[in-house]
C-alpha positions in Angstrom: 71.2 -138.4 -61.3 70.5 -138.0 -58.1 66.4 -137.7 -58.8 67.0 -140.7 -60.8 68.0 -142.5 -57.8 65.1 -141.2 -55.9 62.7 -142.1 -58.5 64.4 -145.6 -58.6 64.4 -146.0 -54.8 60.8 -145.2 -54.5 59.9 -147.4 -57.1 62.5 -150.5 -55.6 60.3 -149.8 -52.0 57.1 -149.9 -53.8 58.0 -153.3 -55.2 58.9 -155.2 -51.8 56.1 -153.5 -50.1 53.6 -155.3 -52.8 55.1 -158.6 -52.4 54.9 -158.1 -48.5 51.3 -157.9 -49.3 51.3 -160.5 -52.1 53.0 -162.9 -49.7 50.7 -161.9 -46.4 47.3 -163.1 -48.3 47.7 -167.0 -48.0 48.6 -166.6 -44.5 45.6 -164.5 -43.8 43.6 -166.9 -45.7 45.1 -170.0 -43.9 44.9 -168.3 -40.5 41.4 -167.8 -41.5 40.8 -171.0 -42.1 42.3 -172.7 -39.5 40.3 -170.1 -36.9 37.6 -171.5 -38.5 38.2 -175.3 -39.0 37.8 -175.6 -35.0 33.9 -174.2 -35.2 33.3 -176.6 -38.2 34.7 -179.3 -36.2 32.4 -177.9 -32.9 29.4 -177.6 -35.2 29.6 -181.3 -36.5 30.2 -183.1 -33.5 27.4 -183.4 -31.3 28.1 -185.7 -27.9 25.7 -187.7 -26.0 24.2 -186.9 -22.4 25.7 -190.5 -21.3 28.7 -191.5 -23.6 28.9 -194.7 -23.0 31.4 -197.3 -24.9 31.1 -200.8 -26.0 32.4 -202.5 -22.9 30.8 -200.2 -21.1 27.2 -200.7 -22.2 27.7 -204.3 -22.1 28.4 -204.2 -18.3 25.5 -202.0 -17.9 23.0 -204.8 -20.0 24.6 -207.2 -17.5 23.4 -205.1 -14.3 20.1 -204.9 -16.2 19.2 -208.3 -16.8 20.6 -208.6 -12.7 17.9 -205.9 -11.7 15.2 -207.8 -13.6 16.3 -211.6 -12.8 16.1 -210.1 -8.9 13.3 -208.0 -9.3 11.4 -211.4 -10.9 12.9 -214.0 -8.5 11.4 -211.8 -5.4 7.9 -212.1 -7.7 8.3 -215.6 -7.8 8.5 -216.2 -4.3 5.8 -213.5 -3.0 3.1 -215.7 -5.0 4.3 -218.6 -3.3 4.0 -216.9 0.1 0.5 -216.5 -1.4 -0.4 -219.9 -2.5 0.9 -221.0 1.3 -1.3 -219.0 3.0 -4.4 -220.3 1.4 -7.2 -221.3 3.8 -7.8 -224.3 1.3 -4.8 -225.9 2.8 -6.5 -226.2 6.1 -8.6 -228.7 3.8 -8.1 -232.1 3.9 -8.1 -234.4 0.6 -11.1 -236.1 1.6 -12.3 -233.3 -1.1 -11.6 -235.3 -3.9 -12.6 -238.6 -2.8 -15.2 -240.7 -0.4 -14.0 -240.9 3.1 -15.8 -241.9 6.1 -14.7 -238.5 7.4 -13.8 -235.2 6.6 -12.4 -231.7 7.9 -14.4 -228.5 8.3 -13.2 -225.2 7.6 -14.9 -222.0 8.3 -14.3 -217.7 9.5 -16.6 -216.0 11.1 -16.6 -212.2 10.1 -19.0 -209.1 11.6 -21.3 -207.6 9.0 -18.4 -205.0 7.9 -16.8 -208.1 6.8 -14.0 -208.1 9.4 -12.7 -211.4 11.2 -13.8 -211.9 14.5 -11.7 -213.7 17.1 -12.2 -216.2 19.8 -15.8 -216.8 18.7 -17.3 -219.6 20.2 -17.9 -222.1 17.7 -20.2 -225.8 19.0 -21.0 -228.7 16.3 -24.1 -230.8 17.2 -26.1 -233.8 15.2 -28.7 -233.0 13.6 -31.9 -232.4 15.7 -29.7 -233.3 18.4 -28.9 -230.4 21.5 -25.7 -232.7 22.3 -22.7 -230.6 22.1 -20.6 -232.8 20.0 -16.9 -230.9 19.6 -16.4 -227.0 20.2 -13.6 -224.4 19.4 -13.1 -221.0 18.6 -12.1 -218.8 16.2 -8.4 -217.6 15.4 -6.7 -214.3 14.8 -7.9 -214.6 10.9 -11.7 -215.7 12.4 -10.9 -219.6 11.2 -12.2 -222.2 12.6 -11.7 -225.8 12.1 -13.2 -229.3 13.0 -11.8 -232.7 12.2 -12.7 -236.2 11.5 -16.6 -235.0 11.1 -19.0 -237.4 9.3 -20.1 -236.3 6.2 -23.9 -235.8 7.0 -26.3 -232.8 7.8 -24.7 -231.1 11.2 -25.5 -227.5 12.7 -23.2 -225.0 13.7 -23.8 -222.8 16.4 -21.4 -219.8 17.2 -21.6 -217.7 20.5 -19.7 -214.5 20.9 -20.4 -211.7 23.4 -22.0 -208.6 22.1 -23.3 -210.6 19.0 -26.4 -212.3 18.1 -26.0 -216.5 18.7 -26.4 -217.8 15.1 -27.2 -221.4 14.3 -26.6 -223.5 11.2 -27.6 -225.9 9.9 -25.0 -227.4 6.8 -24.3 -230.4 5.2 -20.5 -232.2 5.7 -19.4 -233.2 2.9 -17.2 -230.8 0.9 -14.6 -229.4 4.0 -15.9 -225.9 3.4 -18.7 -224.0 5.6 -19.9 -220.4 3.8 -18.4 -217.5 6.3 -21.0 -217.1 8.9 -21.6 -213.5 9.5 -22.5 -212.3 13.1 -24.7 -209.2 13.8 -23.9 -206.9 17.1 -27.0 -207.9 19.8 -28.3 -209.6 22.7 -26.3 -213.2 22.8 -29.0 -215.1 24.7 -31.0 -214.3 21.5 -30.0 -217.3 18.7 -31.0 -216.8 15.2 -31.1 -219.0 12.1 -28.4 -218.3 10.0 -30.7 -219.9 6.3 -30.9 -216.7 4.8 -28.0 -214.6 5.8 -25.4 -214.3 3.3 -27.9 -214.7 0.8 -27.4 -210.7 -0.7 -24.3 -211.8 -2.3 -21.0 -211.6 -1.4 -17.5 -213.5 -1.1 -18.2 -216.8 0.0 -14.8 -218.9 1.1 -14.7 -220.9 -1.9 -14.1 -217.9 -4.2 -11.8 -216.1 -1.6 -9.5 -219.8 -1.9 -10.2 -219.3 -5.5 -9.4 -215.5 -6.1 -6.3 -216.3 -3.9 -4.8 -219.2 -5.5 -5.5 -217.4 -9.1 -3.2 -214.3 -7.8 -0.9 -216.8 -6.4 -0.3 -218.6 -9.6 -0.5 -215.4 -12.2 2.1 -213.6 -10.1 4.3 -217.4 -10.6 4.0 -217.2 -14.1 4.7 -213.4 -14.6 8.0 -214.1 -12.1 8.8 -216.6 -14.9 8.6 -214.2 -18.0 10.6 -211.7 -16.0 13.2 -214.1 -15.4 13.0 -215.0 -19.1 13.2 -211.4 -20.1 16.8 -211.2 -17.8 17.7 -214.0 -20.1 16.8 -212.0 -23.2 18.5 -209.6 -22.0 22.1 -211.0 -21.8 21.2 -212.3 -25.2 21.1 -208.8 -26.5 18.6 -210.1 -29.5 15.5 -208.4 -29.5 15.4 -204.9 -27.3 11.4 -204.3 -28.2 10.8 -207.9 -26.8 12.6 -207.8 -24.0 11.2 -204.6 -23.0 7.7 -206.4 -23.5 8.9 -209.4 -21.3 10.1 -207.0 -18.6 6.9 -204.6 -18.3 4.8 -208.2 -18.1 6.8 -209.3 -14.8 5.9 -205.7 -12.9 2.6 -207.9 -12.5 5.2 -210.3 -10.6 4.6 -207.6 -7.2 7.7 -208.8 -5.6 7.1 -208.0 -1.9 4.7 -205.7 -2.7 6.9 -202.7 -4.6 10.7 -204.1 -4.3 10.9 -206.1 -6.8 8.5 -203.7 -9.3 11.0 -201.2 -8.2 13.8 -203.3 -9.7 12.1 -204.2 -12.5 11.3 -200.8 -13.5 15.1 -199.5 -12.7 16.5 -202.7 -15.2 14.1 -201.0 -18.2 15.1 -197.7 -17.6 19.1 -198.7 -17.8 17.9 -200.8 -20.3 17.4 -198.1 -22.7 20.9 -196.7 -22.9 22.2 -199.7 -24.1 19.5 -200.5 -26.5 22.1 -199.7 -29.2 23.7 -203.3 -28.2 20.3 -205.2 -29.1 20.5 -206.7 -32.9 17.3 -205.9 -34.2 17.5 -202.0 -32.9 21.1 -201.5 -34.6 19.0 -203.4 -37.8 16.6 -200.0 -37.5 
């Protein structure tokens, strides 16, 4: 009886320890997946550098298209500054249309091609020795005479240290070919028919080259204030980007406003994700 109730014991214990066990397999396979659920869920998401959200972003295009409007605007008025600071503006109208008189505009410039100041600069009649007006030169090396008749007239410029050069030019079109002055005796005049002959800028195509930059550096200000507008439109990123790297061109004050420019396009590529046609892609 009593190894019976041994035998029955042992065989009772052996039963609840294999349902212990039974029972402790779900758990450990549960456990095991929950400790594992967490590096799924680390595996699949992968954040950004710069999370940014909607309203987020869309303040960010705002700043942009500010950065580039500025950047454009400063463009804008840079080749202005440069269209007003043309010599041709010295120039009277008489230009375009028969006057009895007219205004002459000249520089006078050492053979390095620097402007010389306070040159001595006399206008006489042809064949004549009559000093008729005189002036000299200003900080740039310009000179300027007004109300002259348009007929043949000859220049004569005096400045110490420098050869006396004469000219002889006609009146007519307000413009006088830079007269270049070599370093010599003074007392000694020479005839100024062949110098400037080798080439080189004349001040018709310095008042060209000048009011070309002036005006391309207008209308590249324009396509950057454009591409601000693009911008808060939010249609086409590739565009706008286009637009944008066209107004660098713009060389507000020389590197501020390039320096803008550039800034807006950088930010402008976090929130390209805003622009229709790249959420198309």
């Amino acid at each position: 009886m009593a190894d019976k109730s041994f035998e029955e014991r042992r065989a009772a214990l052996r039963q609840r320890v294999q349902l212990q066990l039974d029972n402790s397999e779900p758990d450990s396979n549960n456990s095991s997946e929950s400790v594992s659920a967490p590096d799924n869920n680390r595996e699949i998401i992968v954040k950004p550098m710069i999370d940014l959200d909607y309203n987020e972003q869309e303040k960010l295009r705002m700043i942009v298209a500010l950065l580039v409007l500025v950047g454009s605007i400063l463009g804008i008025i840079s080749g202005g500054i440069l269209l007003q600071g043309n010599p041709d503006e010295l120039l009277n109208s008489s230009l375009f249309r028969e006057v009895e008189t007219v205004d002459i505009t000249g520089q006078i410039l050492n053979v390095d091609g620097v402007t010389l100041q306070n040159a001595t600069i006399e206008l006489f009649e042809e064949n004549t020795v009559i000093v008729m007006v005189s002036t000299t030169s200003d900080e740039n090396g310009y000179f300027q005479f007004e109300d002259i008749k348009p007929e043949v007239m000859k220049l004569r410029v005096i400045m110490d240290g420098y050869y006396t050069v004469d000219r002889e030019f006609m009146a007519e079109n307000g413009l006088v070919k830079p007269i270049t002055m070599k370093e010599g005796d003074t007392s000694i005049i020479i005839r100024d028919d062949t110098l400037g002959s080798e080439g080189g800028w004349s001040l018709e195509a310095a008042v060209a080259l000048s009011t070309f930059l002036g005006v391309l550096t207008i209308i590249t200000g324009f396509v950057g204030i454009q591409a601000s507008v693009e911008i808060r439109r939010g249609k086409q990123y590739r565009r706008t980007q286009y637009m944008a790297g066209i107004s660098l061109f713009s060389r507000g004050l020389i590197w501020i406003g390039p320096i803008l420019i550039l800034a807006g396009m950088a930010l402008n590529t976090l929130v390209k994700e805003q622009y229709e046609d790249y959420t198309e892609d």
